[in-house]
C-alpha positions in Angstrom: -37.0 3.4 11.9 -39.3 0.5 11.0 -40.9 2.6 8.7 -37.9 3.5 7.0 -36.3 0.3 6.4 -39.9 -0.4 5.0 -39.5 1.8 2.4 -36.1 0.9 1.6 -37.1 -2.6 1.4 -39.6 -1.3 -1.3 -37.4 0.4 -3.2 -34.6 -2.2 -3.3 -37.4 -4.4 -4.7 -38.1 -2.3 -7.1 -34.6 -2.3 -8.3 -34.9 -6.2 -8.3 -38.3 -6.3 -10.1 -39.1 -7.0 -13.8 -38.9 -9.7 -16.2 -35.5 -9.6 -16.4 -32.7 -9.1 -13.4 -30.9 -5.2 -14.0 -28.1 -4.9 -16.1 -24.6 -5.3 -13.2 -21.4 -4.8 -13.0 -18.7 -6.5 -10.6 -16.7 -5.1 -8.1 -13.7 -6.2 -5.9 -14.0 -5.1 -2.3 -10.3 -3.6 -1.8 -9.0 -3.1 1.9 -10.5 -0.1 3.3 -13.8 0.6 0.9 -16.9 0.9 2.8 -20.4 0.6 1.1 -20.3 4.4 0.8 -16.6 4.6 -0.4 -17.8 2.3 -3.3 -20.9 4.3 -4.0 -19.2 7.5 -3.9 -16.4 6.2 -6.9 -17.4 8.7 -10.0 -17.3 4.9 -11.5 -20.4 3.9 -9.5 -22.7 6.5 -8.6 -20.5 9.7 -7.6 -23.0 9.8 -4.3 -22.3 8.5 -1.2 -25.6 7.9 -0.2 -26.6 5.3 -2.4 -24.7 2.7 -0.4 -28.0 1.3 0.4 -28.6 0.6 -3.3 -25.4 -2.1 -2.9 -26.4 -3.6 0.3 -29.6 -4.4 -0.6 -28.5 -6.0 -4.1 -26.2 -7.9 -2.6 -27.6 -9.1 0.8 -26.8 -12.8 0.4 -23.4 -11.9 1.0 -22.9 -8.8 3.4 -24.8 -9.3 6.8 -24.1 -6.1 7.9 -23.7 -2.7 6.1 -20.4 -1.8 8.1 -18.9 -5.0 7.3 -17.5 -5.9 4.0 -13.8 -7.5 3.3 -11.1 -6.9 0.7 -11.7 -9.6 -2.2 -15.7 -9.6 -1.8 -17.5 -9.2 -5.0 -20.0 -7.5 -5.3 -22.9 -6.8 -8.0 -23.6 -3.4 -9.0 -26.5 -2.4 -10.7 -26.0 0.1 -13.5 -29.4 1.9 -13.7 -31.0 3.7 -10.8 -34.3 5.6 -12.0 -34.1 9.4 -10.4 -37.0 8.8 -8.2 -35.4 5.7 -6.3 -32.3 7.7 -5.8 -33.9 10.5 -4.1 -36.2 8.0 -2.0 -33.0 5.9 -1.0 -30.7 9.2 -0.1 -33.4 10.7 1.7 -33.5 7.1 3.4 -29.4 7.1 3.7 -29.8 10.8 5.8 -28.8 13.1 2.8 -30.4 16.4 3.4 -32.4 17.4 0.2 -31.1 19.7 -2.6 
């Protein structure tokens, strides 16, 4: 588990990384949404299993993953490379095409 949150860790750096911070978009938290609801919109990334891509963007305001409330707003990168998609749904327990 360590090894995997490792990784994770490695990858949401990644996403973090460079001379300037990755293009974002906003959005409001409404009641209901979980990370993977919001990941899963055809507006954000149509897959589920990139929830971890929004958690670990926007760790200074969600403490835990399960938790997040109507109103919250949260940043949303735009771009995620192919590789660090299939690294972070591998991660997130999606089974492999």
């Amino acid at each position: 588990m360590r090894a995997a949150a490792a990784a994770l860790a490695l990858v949401a750096g990644a996403l973090v990384a460079g001379d300037k911070p990755p293009e974002t978009f906003e959005h409001v938290v409404e009641s209901g949404e979980t990370l993977s609801s919001i990941s899963a919109r055809p507006d954000v990334y149509a897959d589920p299993y990139l929830w971890p891509v929004i958690y670990r963007f926007n760790r200074d305001q969600i403490q835990d993953p399960a938790v997040i409330y109507p109103d919250q707003r949260l940043q949303i990168p735009i771009h995620v490379d192919r590789e660090t998609r299939r690294i972070i749904r591998e991660q997130a327990g999606a089974t492999p095409p």
